[in-house]
ROLUMVO-51385 format. One record per residue (C-alpha): residue number from 1; residue in one letter; y, x negated, z. Coordinates in nm, 3 decimals. Layout:
N
resi resn y x z
NUM A Y X Z
...
//
This chain:
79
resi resn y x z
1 X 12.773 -7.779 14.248
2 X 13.038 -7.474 14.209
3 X 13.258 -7.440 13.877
4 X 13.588 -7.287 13.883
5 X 13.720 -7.155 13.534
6 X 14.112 -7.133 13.516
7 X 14.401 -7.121 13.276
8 X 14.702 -7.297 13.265
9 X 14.990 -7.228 12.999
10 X 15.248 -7.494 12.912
11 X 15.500 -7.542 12.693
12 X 15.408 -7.633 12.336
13 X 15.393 -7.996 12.322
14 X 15.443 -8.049 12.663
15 X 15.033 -8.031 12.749
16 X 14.922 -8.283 12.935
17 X 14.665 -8.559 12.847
18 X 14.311 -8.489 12.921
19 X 13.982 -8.723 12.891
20 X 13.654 -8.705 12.962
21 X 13.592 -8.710 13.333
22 X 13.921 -8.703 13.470
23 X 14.041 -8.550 13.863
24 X 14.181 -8.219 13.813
25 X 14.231 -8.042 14.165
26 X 13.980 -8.260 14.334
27 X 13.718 -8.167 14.096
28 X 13.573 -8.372 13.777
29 X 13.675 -8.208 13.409
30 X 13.388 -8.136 13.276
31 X 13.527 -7.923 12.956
32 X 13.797 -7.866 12.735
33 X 13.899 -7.585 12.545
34 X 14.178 -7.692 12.282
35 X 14.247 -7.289 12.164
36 X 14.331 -6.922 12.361
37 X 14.068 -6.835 12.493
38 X 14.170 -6.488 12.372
39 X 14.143 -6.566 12.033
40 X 13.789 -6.492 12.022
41 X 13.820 -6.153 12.206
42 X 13.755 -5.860 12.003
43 X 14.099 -5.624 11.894
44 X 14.038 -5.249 12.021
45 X 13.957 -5.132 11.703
46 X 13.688 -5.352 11.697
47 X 13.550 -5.189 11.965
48 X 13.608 -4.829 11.795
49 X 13.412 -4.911 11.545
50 X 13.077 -5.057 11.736
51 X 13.095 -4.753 11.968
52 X 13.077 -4.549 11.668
53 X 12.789 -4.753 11.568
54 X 12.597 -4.763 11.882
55 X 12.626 -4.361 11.904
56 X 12.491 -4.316 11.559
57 X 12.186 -4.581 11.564
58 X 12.104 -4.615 11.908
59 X 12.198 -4.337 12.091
60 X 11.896 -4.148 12.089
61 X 11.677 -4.452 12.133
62 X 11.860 -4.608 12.394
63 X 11.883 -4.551 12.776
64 X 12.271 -4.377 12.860
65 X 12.248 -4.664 13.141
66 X 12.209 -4.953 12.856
67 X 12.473 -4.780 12.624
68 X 12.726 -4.778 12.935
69 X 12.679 -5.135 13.013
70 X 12.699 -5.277 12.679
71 X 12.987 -5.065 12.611
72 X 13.174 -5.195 12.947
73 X 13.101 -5.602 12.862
74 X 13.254 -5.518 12.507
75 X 13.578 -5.349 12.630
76 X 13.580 -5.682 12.853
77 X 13.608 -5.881 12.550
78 X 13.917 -5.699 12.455
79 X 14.136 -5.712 12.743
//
């Protein structure tokens, strides 16, 4: 079975009601998320500062190729 993940915005207090199980788009709700999703994404100086640390403790240790990718799925987290 495929999942789609989208967004909607709507005005405050104009949301819609949502229950377990109901038709959205043909499909079957299967979760709710009651926040931004942003919210939980990390501010760019957040970022600063775990590059920093990654450099300094791992960067010797760790493959370039490892560094890069961890680096790239943070600086997702931000946008």
């Amino acid at each position: 079975m495929g999942k789609v993940t989208y967004v909607v915005e709507y005005e405050e207090g104009k949301e819609p009601p949502v229950y377990s199980d109901m038709e959205v788009a043909g499909g079957r709700l299967t979760a709710v998320m009651w926040s931004d999703y942003r919210d939980d994404h990390l501010l760019p100086e957040a970022l600063d500062i775990i590059d920093e640390a990654l450099t300094e403790i791992t960067y010797d240790t760790i493959d370039i190729e490892v560094y890069n990718e961890i680096m790239n799925k943070l600086r997702l987290m931000t946008q």
